[in-house]
VOKOL-999986 format. One record per residue (C-alpha): x, y, z. Coordinates in steps of 0.02 Angstrom, whole numbers, padded with zeros to 5 digits, always signed. Layout:
XYZ ...
// end
This chain:
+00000+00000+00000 +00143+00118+00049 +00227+00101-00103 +00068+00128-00215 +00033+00289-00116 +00207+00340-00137 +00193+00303-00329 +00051+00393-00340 +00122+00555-00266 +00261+00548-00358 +00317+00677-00478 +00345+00536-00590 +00171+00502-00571 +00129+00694-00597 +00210+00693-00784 +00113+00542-00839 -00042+00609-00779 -00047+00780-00821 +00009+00719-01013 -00152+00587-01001 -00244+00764-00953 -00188+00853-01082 -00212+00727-01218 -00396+00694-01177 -00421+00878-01168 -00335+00887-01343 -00448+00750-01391 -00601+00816-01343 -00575+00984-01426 -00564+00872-01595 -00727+00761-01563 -00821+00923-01527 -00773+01000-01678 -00809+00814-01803 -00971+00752-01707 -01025+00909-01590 -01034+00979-01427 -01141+00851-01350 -01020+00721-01402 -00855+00788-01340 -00945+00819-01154 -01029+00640-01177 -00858+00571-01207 -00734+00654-01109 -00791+00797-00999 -00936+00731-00919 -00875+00532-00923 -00826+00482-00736 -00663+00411-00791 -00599+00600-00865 -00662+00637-00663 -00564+00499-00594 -00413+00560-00686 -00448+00755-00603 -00461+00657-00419 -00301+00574-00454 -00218+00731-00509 -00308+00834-00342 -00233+00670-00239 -00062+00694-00318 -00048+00893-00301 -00081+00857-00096 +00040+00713-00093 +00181+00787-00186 +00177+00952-00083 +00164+00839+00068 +00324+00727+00015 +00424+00842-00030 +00391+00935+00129 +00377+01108+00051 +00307+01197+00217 +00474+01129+00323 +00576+01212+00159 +00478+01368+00146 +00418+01352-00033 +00266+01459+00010 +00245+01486-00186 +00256+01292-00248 +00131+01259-00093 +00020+01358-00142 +00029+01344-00338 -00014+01148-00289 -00150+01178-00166 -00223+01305-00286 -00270+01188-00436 -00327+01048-00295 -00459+01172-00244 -00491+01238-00423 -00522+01037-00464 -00623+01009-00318 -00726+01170-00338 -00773+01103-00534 -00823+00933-00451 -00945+01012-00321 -01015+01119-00455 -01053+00949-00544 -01138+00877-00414 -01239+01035-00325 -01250+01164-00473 -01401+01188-00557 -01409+01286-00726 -01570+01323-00835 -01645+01445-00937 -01800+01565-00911 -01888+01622-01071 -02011+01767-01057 -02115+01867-01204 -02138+02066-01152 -02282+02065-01039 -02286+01882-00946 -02194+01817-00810 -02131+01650-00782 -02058+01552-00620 -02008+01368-00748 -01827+01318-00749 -01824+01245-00922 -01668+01133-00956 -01543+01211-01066 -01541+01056-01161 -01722+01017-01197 -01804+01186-01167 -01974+01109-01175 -01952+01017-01020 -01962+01090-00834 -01814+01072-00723 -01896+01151-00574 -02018+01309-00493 -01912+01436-00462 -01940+01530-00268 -01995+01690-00357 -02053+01747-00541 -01982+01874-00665 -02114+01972-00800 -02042+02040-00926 -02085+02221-00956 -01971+02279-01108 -01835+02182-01221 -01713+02312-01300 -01602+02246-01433 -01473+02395-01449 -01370+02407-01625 -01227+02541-01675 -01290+02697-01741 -01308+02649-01967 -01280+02454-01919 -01371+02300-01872 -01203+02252-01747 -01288+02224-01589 -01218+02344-01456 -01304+02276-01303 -01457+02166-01239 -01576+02224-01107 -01722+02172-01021 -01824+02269-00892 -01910+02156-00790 -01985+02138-00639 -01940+02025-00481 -02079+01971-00370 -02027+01862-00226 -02167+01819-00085 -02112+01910+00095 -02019+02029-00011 -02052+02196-00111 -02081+02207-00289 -01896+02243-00390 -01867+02334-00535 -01700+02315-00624 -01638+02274-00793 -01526+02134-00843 -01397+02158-00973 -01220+02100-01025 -01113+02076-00904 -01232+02146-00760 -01284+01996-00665 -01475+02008-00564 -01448+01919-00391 -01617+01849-00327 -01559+01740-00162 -01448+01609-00228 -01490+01614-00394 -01381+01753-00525 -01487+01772-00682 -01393+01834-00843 -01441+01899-01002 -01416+01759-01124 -01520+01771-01297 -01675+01834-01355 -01817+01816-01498 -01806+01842-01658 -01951+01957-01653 -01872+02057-01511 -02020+02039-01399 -01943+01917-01293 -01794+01876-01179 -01697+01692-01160 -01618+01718-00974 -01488+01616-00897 -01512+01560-00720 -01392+01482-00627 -01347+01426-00430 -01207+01361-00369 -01160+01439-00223 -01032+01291-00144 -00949+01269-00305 -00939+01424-00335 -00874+01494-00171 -00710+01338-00150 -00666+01388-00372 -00643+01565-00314 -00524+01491-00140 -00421+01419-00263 -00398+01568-00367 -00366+01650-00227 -00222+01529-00170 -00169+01526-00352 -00145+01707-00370 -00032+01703-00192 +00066+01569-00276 +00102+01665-00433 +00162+01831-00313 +00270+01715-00216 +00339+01610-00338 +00407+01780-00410 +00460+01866-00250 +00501+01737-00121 +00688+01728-00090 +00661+01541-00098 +00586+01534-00245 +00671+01438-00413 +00633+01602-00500 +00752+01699-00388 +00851+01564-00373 +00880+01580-00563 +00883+01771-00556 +01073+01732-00427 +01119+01638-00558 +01151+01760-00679 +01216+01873-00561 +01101+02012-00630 +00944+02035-00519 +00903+02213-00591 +00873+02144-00762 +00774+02025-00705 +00666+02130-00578 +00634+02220-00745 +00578+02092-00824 +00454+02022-00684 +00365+02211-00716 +00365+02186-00865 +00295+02022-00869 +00156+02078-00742 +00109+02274-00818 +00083+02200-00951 -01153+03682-02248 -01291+03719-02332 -01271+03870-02418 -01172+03758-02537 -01322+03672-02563 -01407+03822-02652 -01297+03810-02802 -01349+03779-02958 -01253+03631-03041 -01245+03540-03216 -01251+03358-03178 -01270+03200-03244 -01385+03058-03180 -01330+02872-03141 -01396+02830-03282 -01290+02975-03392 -01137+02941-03281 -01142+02742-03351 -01176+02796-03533 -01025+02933-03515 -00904+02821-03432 -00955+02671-03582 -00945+02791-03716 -00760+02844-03642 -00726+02666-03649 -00785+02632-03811 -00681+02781-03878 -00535+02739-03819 -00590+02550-03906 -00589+02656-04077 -00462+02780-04070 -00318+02701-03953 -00184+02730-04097 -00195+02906-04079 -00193+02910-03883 -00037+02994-03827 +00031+02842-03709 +00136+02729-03798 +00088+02579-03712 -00087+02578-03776 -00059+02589-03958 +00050+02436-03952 -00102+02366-03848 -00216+02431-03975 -00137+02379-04126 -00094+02180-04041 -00294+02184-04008 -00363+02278-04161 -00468+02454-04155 -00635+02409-04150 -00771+02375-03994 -00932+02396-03968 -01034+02520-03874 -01137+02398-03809 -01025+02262-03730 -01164+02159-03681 -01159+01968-03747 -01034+01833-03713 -00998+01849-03896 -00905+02004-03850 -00716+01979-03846 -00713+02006-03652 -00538+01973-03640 -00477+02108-03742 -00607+02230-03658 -00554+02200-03481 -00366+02230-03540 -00437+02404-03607 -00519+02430-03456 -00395+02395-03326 -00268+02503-03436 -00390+02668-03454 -00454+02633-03258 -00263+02678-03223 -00243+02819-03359 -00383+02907-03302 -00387+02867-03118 -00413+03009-03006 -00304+03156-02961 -00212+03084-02817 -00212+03261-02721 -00404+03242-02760 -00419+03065-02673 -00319+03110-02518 -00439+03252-02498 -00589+03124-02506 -00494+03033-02398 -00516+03155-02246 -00694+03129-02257 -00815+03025-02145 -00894+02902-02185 -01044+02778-02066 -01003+02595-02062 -01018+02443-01954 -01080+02542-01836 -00938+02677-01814 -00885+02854-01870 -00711+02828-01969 -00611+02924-02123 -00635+02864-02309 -00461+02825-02336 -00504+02700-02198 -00643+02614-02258 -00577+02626-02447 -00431+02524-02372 -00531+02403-02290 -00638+02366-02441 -00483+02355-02561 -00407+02229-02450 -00587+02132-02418 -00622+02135-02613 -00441+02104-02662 -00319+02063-02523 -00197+02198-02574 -00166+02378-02494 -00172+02430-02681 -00225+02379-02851 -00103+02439-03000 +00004+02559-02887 -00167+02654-02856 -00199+02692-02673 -00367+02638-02579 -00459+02805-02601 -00426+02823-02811 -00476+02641-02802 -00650+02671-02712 -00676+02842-02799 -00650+02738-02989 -00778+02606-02930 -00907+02728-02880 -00890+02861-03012 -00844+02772-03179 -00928+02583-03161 -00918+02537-03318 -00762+02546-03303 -00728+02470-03160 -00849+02330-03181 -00699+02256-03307 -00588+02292-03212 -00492+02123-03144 -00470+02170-02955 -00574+02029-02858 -00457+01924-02777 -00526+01727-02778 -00445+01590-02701 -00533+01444-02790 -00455+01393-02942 -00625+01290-02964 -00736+01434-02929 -00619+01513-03066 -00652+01378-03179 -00823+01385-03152 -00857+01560-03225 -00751+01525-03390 -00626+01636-03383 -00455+01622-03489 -00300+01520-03421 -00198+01660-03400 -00325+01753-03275 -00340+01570-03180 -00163+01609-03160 -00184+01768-03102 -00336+01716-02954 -00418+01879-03015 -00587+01887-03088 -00678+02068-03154 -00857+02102-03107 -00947+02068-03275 -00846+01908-03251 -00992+01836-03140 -01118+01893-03274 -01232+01808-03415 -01268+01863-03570 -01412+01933-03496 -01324+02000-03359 -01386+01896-03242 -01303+01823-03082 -01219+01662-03140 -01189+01588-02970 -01340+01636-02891 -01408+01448-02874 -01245+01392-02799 -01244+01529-02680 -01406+01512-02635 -01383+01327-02606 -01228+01363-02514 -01308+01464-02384 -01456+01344-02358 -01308+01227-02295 -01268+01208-02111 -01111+01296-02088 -01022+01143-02031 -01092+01038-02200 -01000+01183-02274 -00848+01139-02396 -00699+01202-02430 -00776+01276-02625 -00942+01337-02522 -00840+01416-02431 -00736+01525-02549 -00913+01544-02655 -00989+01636-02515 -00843+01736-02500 -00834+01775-02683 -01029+01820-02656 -01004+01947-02506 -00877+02041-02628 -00970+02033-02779 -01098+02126-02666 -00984+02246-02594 -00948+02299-02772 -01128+02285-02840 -01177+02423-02699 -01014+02526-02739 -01089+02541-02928 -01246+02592-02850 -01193+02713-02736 -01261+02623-02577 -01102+02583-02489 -01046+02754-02442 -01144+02809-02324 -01056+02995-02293 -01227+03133-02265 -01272+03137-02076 -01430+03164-02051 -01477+03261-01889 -01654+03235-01877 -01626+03068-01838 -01551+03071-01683 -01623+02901-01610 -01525+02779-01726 -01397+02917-01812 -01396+02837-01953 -01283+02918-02094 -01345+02906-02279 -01257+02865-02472 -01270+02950-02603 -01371+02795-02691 -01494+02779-02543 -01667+02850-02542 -01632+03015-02468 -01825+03074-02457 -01788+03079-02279 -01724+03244-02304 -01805+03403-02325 -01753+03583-02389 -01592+03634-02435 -01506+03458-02351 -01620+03378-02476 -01555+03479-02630 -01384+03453-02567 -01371+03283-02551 -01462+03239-02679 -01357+03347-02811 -01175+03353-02727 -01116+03182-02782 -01188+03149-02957 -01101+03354-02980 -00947+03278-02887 -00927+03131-03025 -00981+03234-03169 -00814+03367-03139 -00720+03205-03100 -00758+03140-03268 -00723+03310-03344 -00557+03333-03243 -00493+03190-03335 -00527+03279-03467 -00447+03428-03429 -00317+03382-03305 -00397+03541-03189 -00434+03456-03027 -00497+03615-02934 -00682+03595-02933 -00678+03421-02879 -00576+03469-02734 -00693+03621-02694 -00847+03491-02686 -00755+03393-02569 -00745+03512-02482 -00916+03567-02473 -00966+03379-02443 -00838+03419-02282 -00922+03564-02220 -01091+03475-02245 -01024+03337-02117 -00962+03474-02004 -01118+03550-01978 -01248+03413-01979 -01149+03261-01888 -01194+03272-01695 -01034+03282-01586 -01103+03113-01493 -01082+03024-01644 -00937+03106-01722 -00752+03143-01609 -00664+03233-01718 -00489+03202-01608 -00506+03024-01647 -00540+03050-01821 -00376+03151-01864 -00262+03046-01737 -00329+02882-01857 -00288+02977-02002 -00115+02999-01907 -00119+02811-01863 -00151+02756-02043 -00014+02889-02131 +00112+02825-01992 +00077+02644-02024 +00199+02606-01874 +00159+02415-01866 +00243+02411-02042 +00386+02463-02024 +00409+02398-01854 +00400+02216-01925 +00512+02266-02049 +00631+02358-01925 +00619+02214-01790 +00653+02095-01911 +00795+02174-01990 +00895+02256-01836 +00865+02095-01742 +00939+02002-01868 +01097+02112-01864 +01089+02119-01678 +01092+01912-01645 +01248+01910-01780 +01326+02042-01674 +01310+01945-01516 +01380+01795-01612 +01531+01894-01653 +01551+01959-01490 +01537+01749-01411 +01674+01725-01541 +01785+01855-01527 +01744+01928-01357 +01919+02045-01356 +01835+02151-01493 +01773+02308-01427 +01680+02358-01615 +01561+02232-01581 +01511+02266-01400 +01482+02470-01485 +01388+02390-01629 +01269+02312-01514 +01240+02461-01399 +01191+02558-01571 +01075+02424-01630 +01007+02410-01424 +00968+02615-01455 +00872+02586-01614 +00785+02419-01540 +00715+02542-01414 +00641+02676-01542 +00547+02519-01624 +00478+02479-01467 +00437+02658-01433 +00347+02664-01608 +00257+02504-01588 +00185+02558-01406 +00143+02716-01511 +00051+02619-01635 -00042+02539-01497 -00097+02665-01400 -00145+02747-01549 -00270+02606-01592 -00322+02596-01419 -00361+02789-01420 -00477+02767-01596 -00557+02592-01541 -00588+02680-01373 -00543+02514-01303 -00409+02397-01273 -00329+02335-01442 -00356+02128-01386 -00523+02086-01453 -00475+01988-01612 -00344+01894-01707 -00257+02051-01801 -00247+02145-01624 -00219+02017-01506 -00039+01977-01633 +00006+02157-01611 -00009+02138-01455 +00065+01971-01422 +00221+02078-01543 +00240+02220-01419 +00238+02099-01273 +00383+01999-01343 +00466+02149-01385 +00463+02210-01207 +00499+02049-01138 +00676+02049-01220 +00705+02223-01152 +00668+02157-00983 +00790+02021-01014 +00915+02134-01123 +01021+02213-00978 +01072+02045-00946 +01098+01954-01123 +01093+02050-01284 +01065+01887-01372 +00892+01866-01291 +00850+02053-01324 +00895+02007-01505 +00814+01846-01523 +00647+01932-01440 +00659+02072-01571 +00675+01971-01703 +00526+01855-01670 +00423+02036-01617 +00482+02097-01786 +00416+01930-01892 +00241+01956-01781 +00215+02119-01833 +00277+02094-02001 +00128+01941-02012 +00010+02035-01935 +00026+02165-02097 -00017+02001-02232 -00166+02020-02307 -00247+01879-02248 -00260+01973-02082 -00419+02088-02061 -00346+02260-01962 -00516+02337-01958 -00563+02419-01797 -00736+02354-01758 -00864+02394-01619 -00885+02265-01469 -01002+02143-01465 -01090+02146-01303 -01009+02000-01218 -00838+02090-01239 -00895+02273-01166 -00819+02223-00990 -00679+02287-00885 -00606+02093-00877 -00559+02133-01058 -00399+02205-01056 -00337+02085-00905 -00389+01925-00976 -00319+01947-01158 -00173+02034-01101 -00108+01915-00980 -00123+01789-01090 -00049+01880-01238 +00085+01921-01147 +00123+01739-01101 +00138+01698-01293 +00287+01836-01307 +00367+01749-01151 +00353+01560-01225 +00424+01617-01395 +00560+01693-01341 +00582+01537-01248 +00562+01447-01408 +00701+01561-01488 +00819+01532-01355 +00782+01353-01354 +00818+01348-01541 +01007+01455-01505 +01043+01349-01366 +01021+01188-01476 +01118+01254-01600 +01269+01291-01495 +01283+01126-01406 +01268+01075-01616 +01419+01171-01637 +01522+01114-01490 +01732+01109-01532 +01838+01042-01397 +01932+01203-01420 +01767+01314-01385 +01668+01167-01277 +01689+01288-01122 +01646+01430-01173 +01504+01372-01276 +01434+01250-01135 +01424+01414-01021 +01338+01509-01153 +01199+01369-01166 +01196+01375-00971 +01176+01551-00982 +01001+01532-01123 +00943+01385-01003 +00930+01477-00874 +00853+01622-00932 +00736+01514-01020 +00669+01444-00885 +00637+01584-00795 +00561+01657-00972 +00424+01514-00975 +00410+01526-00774 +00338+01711-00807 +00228+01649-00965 +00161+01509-00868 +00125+01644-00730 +00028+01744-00864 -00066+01588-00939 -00118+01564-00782 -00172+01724-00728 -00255+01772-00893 -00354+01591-00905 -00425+01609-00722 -00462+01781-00732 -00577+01746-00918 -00648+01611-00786 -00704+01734-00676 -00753+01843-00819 -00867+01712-00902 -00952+01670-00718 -00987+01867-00704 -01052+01866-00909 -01159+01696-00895 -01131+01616-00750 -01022+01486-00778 -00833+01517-00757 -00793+01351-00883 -00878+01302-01021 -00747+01182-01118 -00751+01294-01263 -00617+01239-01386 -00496+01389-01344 -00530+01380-01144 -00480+01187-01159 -00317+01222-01279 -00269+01381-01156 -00287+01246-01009 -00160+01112-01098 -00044+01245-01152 -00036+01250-00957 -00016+01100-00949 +00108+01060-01081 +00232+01219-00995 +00188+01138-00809 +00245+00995-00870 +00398+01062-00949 +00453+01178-00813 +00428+01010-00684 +00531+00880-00800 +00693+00906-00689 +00591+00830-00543 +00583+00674-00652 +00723+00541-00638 +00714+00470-00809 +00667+00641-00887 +00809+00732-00767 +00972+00650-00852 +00911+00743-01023 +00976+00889-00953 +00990+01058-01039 +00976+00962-01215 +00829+00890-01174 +00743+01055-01060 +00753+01162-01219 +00704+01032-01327 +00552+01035-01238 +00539+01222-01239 +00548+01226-01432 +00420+01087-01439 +00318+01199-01294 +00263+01319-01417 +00156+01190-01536 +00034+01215-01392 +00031+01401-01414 +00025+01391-01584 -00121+01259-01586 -00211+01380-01465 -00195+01534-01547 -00188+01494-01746 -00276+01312-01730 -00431+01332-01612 -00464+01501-01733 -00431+01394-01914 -00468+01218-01903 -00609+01219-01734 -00726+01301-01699 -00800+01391-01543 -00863+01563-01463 -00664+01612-01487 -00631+01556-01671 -00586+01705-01755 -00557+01623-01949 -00706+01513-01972 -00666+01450-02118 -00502+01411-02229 -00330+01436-02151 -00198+01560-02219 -00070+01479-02335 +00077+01557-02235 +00029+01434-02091 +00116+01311-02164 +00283+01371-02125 +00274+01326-01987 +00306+01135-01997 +00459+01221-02101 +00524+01283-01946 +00499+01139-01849 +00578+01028-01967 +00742+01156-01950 +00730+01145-01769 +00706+00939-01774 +00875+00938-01841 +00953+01066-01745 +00893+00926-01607 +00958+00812-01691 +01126+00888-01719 +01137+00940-01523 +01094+00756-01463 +01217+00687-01577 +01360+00793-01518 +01323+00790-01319 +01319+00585-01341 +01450+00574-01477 
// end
């Protein structure tokens, strides 16, 4: 018996379970996401063997710390670290066995007191102690958007013994009722009814929050404790500033214009002007002055209809026209910027044109121009000259089948592009509107891979198709609306206005797009910058200063112009490179006093890319007027600036780690720039409009910039012990001593931050909808990326895993950051959950990364071979 018990609270013990953990976690995560929900808790989280496995990981935390008599040594931190997750696991189990969850749904004007079962919401779980009638359901949406901003129900509470209550139940505002906390959770579709969340668990509850108590008092003490193996470390290297730095680092982390009389055109006149353009520069090409087009003209021959209406029509040699003369004659680019400084409504936000013209190019095309045009010329040549433009090859598609499928030429296949008419019959109708149609009346997880990409092709097809129209620029305020704010294109119906607004807004544009069309013409761009600027003073006047903030308008103006992120990807990247060979020269030839200036030069200009990427963030945190965290393009800016100030924390110490971190900071902002990355600043859904925002994603951002600069260092220090002489064995081995050891203390601060940032979402989600775990696909990854670094940081405790030594600790550390990798690209690309952030196909540039593991297996490789050759 003694020897079982002692097996069992082994640390030996402790690695074999914690890997079975992690692997059915892992495993459950993919069963959800082939057969469903009810099948991964079925399986794995609700089966009494995956609770038998969390009793004998409770039993083994208590026996370990009890073995290893950590009170008698005074490892306050490891103590409590240990009794924290026994608690946490205990707190889940009594939560199993005395929590009770359910729904309440109510339509505006009745009450109810039925627990229905979340499950089966026909049947009754119980009669609740008290009733709730609903008096009002709000569903609140961005001003010009149907983005909901918030839910909220008014209702009333009516307990017997007690007085009537009045109170209303939104978002992350919690109703207390005795020991039940009711949430808002959905709602109707007709908006005259509420879906509540009620929930008691009081015990459970009470013993999860103990243990995130203890856990918190671990984290501060496994930091600050002299006895601690992170202090410990910190003697090591002799440097304890650098690495006090560090730990703080780790843990901060108008309508008089509208009386004018104006010649202009209709739609209808501006399509027949911009066709007949076309179709004369068709005829007369040879005599156009560029030199280019005659040799175009005379490889394609003069002649082309007015009328280019009929597949018969050689649409080949039309869209070549078209794309050329879109160029020749796009518009002024002085013009453009001044359109640029406009506003314009959309998703539910106030923001410049030459934002949203960016955002569109790069939706419709993936590129941050098309044919060295920039954004605005783009999005002024698709609104004012659509025939045009409508030829014009700029949709980027990703399905060489969907390519196929419209008939296009080989050479555009080869290109991915296809032009607007390119989706068009003879008749001009739609040719993929059955397939689309069929594609959406798929469940999205029936969806494939080419239903995928059609529906994508469809949503920019429409983008375009309302561009022609005019219905996608939404830039007249109209302040007689003050409920909804809703701003208005020039395509829309605009009878909502009256008087002079109405003859200005009406009139303004079509003028705008006749003296474009003229000043193309004439090369005189002045009165299409003086009806900008008209269209300006319009938005002055008439946009209410609760909708508009004009200071956040002109510093995202600044923030796009700058386009810090840019260059500091391309700065990291380069001056870390040159920085890591520096510190290689200096381990070589350590007498040299050039190198040891070279690196303090390159350390100076590390530091104004850091200062320009915290510039770029604050910026975007200032014009989102909220913490730059709540999707994938943020959250790898911000996992960039964390790494970044990581290796600062660590770079008093060793330059090579301040290089390595700059590097990697440098390649994350650089990726975050692809276009396969959305940057657009969008509103908050409800959920996400809470103070545990900023905490939660933060914390555990920042633990990603800790575990890959462990994963750097790893790498480094494998590929010294790969280069091991006899004659520089020494000085090598202490260099690799040197990485170890700051690695370790590297992932010690990221697992601190994993930690932190997991339990506090926890208590975020319990304050949201009252349950602090819901084994969504990215809570369960976060929890064995955990695991995997627990396990990892514990493997010297191990006999058998002990004699790997250094080789085999940053072996593990490179290996570590699959985890990360799976939780942060993986759960978002190939699951799916409440966190996915792709939803669909995965970016091609993913796959580099088995590239890099592949390099790093035989950097192992290399390493092993020399420390047992």
């Amino acid at each position: 018996m003694k020897k079982t018990i002692d097996l069992l609270t082994s640390y030996s013990a402790m690695a074999v379970l914690l890997a079975l953990y992690a692997a059915a976690l892992a495993a459950a995560t993919f069963v959800e996401h082939a057969h469903g929900t009810e099948a991964a808790r079925q399986w794995v989280y609700n089966n009494w063997v995956f609770y038998g496995l969390q009793l004998l990981l409770v039993a083994n935390f208590v026996g370990v710390a009890a073995r290893q008599h950590l009170v008698r040594q005074r490892k306050w931190g490891t103590l409590l670290f240990h009794c924290a997750f026994a608690v946490i696991l205990s707190g889940a189990f009594v939560t199993r066995l005395t929590g009770r969850e359910g729904l309440l749904h109510i339509r505006e004007g009745e009450s109810s007191d039925r627990l229905l079962d979340p499950s089966n919401p026909a049947q009754t779980i119980e009669t609740l102690p008290f009733s709730i009638e609903l008096v009002d359901f709000r569903l609140v949406r961005y001003p010009g958007s149907n983005s909901p901003s918030s839910f909220e129900s008014d209702v009333v509470v009516r307990r017997p013994g007690s007085p009537e209550r009045r109170e209303r139940i939104y978002m992350n505002n919690v109703l207390h009722v005795g020991g039940y906390r009711i949430y808002q959770s959905s709602y109707d579709p007709d908006e005259l009814g509420t879906v509540l969340s009620v929930n008691r668990d009081r015990a459970g509850m009470l013993l999860t929050y103990a243990g995130y108590v203890l856990l918190a008092g671990g984290m501060l003490l496994s930091l600050f404790h002299r006895n601690s193996r992170f202090r410990t470390l910190g003697r090591m290297l002799k440097g304890g500033r650098a690495v006090s730095v560090a730990v703080l680092l780790g843990l901060g982390v108008s309508g008089a214009a509208a009386q004018t009389k104006v010649d202009t055109l209709t739609w209808t006149e501006l399509e027949a002007r911009s066709r007949e353009q076309m179709a004369r520069l068709g005829r007369d090409i040879a005599g156009d002055p560029y030199a280019h087009l005659a040799v175009l003209n005379a490889r394609l021959g003069r002649e082309m209809p007015a009328e280019p209406q009929r597949r018969t029509v050689d649409r080949r040699r039309e869209k070549r026209i078209a794309d050329l003369y879109a160029v020749e004659t796009a518009v002024d680019r002085a013009t453009a910027e001044a359109f640029g400084r406009l506003m314009v409504q959309t998703g539910g936000r106030i923001e410049p044109v030459d934002t949203y013209a960016a955002k569109l190019l790069r939706k419709i095309g993936r590129t941050n121009r098309y044919r060295g045009l920039e954004p605005n010329r783009v999005l002024l040549g698709l609104i004012v000259q659509p025939q045009i433009w409508s030829r014009v090859p700029v949709i980027d598609v990703g399905s060489e089948a969907l390519l196929r499928r419209v008939g296009v030429d080989d050479e555009q296949v080869r290109s991915g592009r296809l032009a607007f008419i390119d989706v068009l019959d003879d008749e001009g109708g739609y040719i993929l509107a059955d397939e689309v149609e069929a594609a959406y009346a798929k469940p999205a997880r029936e969806r494939n891979k080419y239903d995928k990409e059609l529906l994508k092709l469809d949503e920019k097809i429409n983008i375009i198709h309302g561009l022609f129209e005019g219905r996608m620029l939404a830039i007249f305020p109209h302040e007689a609306v003050p409920a909804d704010e809703t701003w208005y294109s020039p395509g829309d119906d605009l009878e909502v206005f009256g008087g002079q607004d109405s003859m200005f807004v009406s009139r303004i544009f079509p003028w705008f797009a006749t003296e474009t069309l003229r000043s193309v013409e004439s090369g005189d761009w002045s009165v299409p910058e003086e009806i900008v600027g008209m269209i300006d003073k319009y938005q002055r006047v008439k946009a209410s200063e609760s909708a508009v903030d004009r200071r956040r308008i002109e510093a995202e103006r600044l923030y796009n112009r700058l386009d810090l992120f840019k260059w500091a990807g391309f700065g990291g990247m380069g001056f870390g490179l040159l920085l890591v060979l520096v510190s290689v020269f200096r381990l070589v030839d350590p007498r040299r006093r050039g190198w040891r200036w070279a690196a303090a030069v390159l350390t100076g200009v590390v530091v104004v890319i850091f200062a320009g990427q915290t510039l770029g963030v604050g910026l975007r945190w200032y014009i989102a007027g909220r913490p730059p965290v709540s999707n994938a393009y943020e959250s790898m800016i911000f996992v960039a600036w964390a790494t970044a100030a990581a290796g600062l924390g660590f770079g008093r110490r060793s330059r090579m780690t301040l290089a390595l971190a700059t590097f990697l900071s440098g390649v994350l902002m650089f990726v975050s720039t692809l276009n396969w990355m959305d940057p657009e600043i969008t509103p908050l859904v409800p959920v996400l409009k809470s103070p545990w925002l900023l905490v939660h994603v933060a914390a555990i951002t920042g633990s990603y910039g800790f575990f890959g600069i462990g994963f750097l260092l790893g790498l480094i220090a494998l590929g010294l012990m790969a280069c091991k002489r006899t004659r520089n064995a020494e000085r090598l081995g202490e260099q690799v001593r040197e990485l170890t050891i700051i690695n370790e203390m590297a992932l010690t601060l990221g697992l601190v931050l994993l930690s932190a940032g997991t339990f506090l979402g926890a208590v975020w989600a319990n304050e949201s909808w009252g349950r602090y775990w819901g084994w969504d696909p990215k809570e369960t990854w976060a929890l064995v990326t955990m695991i995997v670094y627990a396990f990892i940081l514990h493997a010297r405790f191990v006999p058998v895993l002990r004699r790997g030594g250094e080789w085999l600790f940053n072996v593990l550390a490179v290996a570590g950051l699959g985890a990360v990798l799976m939780t942060f690209f993986g759960v978002n690309y190939y699951l799916s959950g409440m966190h996915s952030y792709g939803g669909d196909s995965a970016p091609p540039g993913l796959y580099a990364i088995w590239v890099v593991y592949g390099v790093a297996a035989a950097v192992a490789v290399a390493a092993w071979r020399k420390r047992n050759g």
